[in-house]
C-alpha positions in Angstrom: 177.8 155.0 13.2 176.5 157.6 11.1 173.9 155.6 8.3 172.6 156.9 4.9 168.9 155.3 4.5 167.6 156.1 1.1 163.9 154.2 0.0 161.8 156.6 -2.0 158.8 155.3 0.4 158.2 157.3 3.1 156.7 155.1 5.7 159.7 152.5 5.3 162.1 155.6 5.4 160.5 157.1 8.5 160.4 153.7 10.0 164.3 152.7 9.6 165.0 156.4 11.3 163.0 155.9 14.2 164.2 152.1 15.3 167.7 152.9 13.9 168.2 156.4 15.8 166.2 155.3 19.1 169.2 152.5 18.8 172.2 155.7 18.5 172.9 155.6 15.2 173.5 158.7 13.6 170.7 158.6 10.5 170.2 160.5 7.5 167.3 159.9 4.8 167.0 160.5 1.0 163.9 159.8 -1.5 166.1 158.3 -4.5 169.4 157.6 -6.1 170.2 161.1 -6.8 169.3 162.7 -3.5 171.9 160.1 -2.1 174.6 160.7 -4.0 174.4 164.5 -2.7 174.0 163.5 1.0 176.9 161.0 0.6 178.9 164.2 -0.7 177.8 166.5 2.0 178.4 163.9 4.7 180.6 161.3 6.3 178.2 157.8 6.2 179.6 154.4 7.4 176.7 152.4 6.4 173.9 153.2 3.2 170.8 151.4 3.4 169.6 151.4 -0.1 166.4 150.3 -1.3 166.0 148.7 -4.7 163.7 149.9 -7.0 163.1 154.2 -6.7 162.3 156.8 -9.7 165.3 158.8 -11.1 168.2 156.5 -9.6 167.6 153.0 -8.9 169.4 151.2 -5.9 171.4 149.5 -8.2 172.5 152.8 -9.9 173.2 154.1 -6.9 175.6 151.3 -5.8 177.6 151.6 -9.2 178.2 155.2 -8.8 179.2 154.9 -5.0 181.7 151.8 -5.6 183.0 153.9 -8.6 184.3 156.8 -6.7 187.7 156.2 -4.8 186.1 158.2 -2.1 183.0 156.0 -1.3 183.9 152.8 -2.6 184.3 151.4 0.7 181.2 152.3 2.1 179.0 148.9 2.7 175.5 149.0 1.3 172.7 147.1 3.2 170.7 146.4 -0.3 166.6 146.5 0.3 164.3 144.9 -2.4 161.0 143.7 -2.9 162.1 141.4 -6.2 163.4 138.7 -3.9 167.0 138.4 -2.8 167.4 135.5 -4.9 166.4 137.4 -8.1 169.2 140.5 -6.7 171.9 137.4 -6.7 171.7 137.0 -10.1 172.7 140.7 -11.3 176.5 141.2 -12.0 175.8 143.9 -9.7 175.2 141.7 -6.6 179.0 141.5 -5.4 179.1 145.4 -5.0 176.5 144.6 -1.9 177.6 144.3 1.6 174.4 142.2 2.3 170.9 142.2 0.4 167.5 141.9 2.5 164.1 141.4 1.5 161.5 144.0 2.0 159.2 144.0 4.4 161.9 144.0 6.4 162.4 141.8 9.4 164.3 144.3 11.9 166.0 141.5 14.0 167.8 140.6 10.7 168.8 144.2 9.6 170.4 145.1 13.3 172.2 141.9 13.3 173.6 143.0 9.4 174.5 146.1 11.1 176.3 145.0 14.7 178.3 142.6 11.9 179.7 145.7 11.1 183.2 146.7 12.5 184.3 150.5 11.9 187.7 151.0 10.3 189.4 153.8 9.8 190.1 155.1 6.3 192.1 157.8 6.1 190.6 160.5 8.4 187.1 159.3 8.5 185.7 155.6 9.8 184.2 153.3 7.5 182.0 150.0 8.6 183.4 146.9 7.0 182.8 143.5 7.4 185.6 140.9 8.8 
């Protein structure tokens, strides 16, 4: 599975690469919204890992524009925050997540998220869905 982690904090982005790629996932990191949106257009991703709050494009910006586009729409996003995951339920926004976590992150709980996942394939590329 090839996963898109985007957290404009390095030591959390650093962090889901190593445990996520010593695991076999294929993983790809970007600082904010906007350097996402070009690494999700450059590349095929099953899986974004998007954190909440970054400068330039938030988390929840990010989402919007993703689920807007025929293209990426199905893509799940894992959604990160430090606000409290009941706080995140209350946006309009909320459905457009495939899951939301609180930060720190408790690893156990994100790899479970992610074996949830079962690929599908879309076209001529695999997507992870939930079922």
């Amino acid at each position: 599975m090839n996963i898109l982690v985007v957290d404009d904090n390095k030591s959390v982005r650093d962090s889901l690469f190593n445990v996520l790629t010593q695991i076999g996932y294929d993983v790809e990191c970007a600082v904010n919204g906007l350097d996402a949106l070009e690494k999700v257009k450059s590349s095929s991703h099953q899986l974004c890992i998007v954190d909440h709050l970054m400068p330039l494009m938030n988390g929840v910006q990010l989402t919007k524009n993703l689920k807007q586009n025929e293209q990426y729409k199905n893509i799940p996003i894992i959604f990160m925050t430090t606000q409290g995951s009941d706080a995140v339920k209350l946006l309009p926004e909320c459905q457009l997540f495939y899951a939301v976590i609180n930060k720190p992150l408790e690893q156990d709980q994100l790899l479970t998220l992610i074996s949830q996942l079962r690929p599908v394939k879309l076209s001529d590329e695999m997507i992870a869905v939930n079922e």
